[in-house]
C-alpha positions in Angstrom: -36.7 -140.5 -264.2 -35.8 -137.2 -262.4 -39.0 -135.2 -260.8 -39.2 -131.3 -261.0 -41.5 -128.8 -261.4 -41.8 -125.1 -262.1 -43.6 -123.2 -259.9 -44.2 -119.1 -258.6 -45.0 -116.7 -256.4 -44.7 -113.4 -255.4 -41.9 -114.5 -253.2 -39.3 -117.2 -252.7 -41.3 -118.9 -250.1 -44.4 -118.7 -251.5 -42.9 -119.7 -254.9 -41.3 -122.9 -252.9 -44.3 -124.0 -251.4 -46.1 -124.1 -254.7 -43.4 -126.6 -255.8 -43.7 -128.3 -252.8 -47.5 -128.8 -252.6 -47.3 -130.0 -256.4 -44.7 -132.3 -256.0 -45.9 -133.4 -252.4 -42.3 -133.6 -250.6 -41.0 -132.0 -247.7 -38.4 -129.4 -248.6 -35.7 -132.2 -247.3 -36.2 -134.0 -250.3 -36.0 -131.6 -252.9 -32.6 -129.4 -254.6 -34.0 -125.6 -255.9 -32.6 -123.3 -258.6 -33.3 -119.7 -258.8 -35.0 -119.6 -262.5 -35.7 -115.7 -262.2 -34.8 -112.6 -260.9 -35.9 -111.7 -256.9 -38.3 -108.9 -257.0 -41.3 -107.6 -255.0 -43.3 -106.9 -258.5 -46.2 -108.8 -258.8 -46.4 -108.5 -262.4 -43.2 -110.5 -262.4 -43.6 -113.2 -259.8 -40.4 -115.2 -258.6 -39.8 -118.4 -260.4 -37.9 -121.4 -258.9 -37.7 -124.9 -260.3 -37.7 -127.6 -257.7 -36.0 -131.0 -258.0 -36.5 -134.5 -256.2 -33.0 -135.3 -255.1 -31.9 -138.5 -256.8 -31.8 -140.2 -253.4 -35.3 -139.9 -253.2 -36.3 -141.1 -256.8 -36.3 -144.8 -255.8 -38.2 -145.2 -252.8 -40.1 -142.0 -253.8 -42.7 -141.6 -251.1 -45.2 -138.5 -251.1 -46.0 -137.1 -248.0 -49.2 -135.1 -247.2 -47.9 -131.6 -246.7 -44.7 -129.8 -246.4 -43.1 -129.3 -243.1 -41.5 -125.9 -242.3 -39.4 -127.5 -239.2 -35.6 -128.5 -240.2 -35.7 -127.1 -243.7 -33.1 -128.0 -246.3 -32.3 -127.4 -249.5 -29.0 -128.2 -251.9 -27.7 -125.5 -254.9 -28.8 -127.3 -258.1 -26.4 -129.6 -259.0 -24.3 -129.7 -255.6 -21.9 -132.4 -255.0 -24.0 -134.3 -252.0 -22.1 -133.1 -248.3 -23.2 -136.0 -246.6 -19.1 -136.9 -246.7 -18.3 -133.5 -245.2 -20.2 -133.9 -242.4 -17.2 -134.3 -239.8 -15.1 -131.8 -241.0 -15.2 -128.6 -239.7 -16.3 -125.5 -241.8 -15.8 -121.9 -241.9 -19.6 -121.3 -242.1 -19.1 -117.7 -243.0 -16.8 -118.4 -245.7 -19.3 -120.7 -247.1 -22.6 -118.3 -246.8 -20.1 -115.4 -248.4 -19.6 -117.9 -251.5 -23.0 -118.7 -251.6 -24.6 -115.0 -251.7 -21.8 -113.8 -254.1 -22.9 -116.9 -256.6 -26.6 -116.1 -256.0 -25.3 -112.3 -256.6 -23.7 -113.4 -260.2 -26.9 -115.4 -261.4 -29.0 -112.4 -260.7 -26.3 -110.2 -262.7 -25.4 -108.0 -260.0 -21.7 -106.6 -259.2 -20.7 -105.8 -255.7 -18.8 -107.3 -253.1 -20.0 -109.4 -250.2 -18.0 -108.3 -246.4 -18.4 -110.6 -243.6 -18.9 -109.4 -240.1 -18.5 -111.7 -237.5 -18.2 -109.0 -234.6 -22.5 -108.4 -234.3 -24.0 -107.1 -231.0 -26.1 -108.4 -228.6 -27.4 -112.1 -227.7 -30.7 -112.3 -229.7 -29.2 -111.5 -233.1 -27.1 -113.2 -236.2 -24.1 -115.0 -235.6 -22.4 -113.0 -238.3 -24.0 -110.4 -241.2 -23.3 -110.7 -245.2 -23.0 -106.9 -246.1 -23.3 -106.3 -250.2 -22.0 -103.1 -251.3 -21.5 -101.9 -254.6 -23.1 -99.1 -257.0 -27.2 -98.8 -257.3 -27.7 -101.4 -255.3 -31.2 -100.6 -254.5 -32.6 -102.9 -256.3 -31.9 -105.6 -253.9 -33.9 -104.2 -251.1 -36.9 -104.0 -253.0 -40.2 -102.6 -251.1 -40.1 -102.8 -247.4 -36.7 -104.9 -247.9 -39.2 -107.8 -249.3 -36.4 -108.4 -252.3 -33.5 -108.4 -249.3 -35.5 -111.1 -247.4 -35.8 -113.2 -250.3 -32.3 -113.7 -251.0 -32.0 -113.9 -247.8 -34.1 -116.5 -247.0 -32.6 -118.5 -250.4 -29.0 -117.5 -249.2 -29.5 -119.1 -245.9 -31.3 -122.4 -246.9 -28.7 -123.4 -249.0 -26.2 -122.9 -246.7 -28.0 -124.8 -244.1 -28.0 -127.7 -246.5 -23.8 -127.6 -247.5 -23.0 -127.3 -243.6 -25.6 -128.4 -241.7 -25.3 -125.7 -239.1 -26.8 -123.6 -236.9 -25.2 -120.8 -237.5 -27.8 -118.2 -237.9 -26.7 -115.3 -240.3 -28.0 -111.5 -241.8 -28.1 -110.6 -245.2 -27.6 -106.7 -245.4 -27.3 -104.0 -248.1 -24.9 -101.3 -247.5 -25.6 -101.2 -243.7 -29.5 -100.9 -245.0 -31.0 -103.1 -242.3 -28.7 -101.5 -239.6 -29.9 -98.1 -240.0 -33.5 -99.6 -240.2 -32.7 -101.0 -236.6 -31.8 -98.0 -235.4 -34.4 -96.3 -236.6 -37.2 -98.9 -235.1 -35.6 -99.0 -232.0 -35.7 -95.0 -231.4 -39.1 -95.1 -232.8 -39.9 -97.7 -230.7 -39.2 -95.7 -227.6 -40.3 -92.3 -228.5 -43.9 -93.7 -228.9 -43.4 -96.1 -225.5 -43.1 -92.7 -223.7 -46.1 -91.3 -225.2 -48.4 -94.4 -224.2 -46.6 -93.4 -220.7 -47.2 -90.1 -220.9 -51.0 -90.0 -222.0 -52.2 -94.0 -220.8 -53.1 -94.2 -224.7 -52.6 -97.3 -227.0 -50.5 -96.5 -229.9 -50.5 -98.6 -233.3 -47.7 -98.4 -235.7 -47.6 -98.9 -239.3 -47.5 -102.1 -241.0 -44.5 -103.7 -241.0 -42.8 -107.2 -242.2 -42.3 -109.8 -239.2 -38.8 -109.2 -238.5 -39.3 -105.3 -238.7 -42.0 -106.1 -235.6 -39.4 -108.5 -233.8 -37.3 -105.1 -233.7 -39.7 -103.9 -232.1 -41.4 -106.4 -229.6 -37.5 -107.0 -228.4 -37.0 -103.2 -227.5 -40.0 -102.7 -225.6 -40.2 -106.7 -223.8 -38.6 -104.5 -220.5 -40.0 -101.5 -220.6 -41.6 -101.1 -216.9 -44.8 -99.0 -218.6 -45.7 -100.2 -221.8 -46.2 -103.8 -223.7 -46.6 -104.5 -226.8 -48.8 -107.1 -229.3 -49.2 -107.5 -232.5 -52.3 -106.9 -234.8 -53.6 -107.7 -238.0 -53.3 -110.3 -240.8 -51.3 -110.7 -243.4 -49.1 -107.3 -245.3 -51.1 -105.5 -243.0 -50.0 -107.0 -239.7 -48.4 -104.0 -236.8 -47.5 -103.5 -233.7 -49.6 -102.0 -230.8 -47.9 -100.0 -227.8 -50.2 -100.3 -224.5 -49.7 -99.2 -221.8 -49.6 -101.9 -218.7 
């Protein structure tokens, strides 16, 4: 008999952990459909319906807690890619696939552009750009809607190639300008914890928002950085050394 469960939360992580902790799996041992739209709301929490894979049914053993090391998960009803393993895949072409069919469930129209040509040695292999009309609603507050799917886009994806790749969802450019943005706001206020020897804390931001900014500042001669807070209300604080 096939094991699933419905579970939620305000995001897709929180939503899969639910499932997890109910069904008491790893997230290796479980395939996860998308049952609602991503959103941010928290009147409308993100529902997900996880599923023991059928490998698993027989010797179904329960473990005490999910593991967030080497996560996995399959699209509902994928043909199992344990055969594929020697072949080599275009993992780009495979992550563009995915996000356009994750796009269609969600009803969205755009177009996904891959860009394999990204900057600098501490970031994605490659960035999945959606355009299309009003597409706001995909970045969601903060970009919390944006990390969901990204987060979904790229666990599936790890489970159909088994690769490393690491890969960007993006909007338009969205999290590119954001970059920007953090980095030149990281140094302006760098210069003023020079200038006046004064800590300076910046406003709340999600954790890959902060890595923006811990990364700009890790070489800066006068200042360093930590961060503060729990939770939403986690920053960054500028000090000077």
């Amino acid at each position: 008999m096939v094991k699933s469960v419905n579970s939620s939360g305000r995001t897709v992580e929180e939503a899969i952990q639910a499932g997890l902790a109910e069904l008491m799996v790893g997230r290796d041992q479980v395939e996860v459909e998308l049952l609602s739209a991503i959103g941010s709301d928290p009147e409308h929490p993100v529902m997900v319906q996880l599923t023991v894979r059928e490998e698993n049914e027989n010797n179904f053993a329960p473990v005490a807690a999910a593991t967030p090391a080497a996560s996995v998960l399959t699209e509902p009803h994928a043909a199992p890619t344990a055969a594929r393993l020697d072949e080599p895949q275009d993992v780009p072409a495979v992550a563009k696939q995915v996000l356009e069919k994750l796009l269609r469930g969600m009803g969205i129209r755009s177009q996904v552009v891959i860009h394999r040509d990204v900057e600098g040695n501490e970031g994605p292999d490659f960035v999945l750009d959606i355009v299309g009309a009003d597409l706001g609603i995909l970045i969601g507050r903060r970009g919390e809607t944006l990390r969901d799917l990204e987060y979904l886009a790229r666990l599936i994806v790890a489970s159909q190639t088994h690769s490393n790749e690491r890969f960007m969802v993006d909007v338009e450019g969205y999290r590119a300008r954001r970059e920007r943005v953090l980095r030149e706001l990281a140094k302006r206020m760098a210069e003023r914890v020079r200038q006046n020897h004064q800590p300076i804390t910046l406003e709340a931001m999600p954790p890959n928002e902060r890595r923006i900014v811990h990364i700009t500042l890790k070489e800066h001669p006068n200042v360093k950085t930590q961060s503060i807070g729990e939770g939403d209300r986690r920053r960054v604080m500028i000090l000077p050394k």
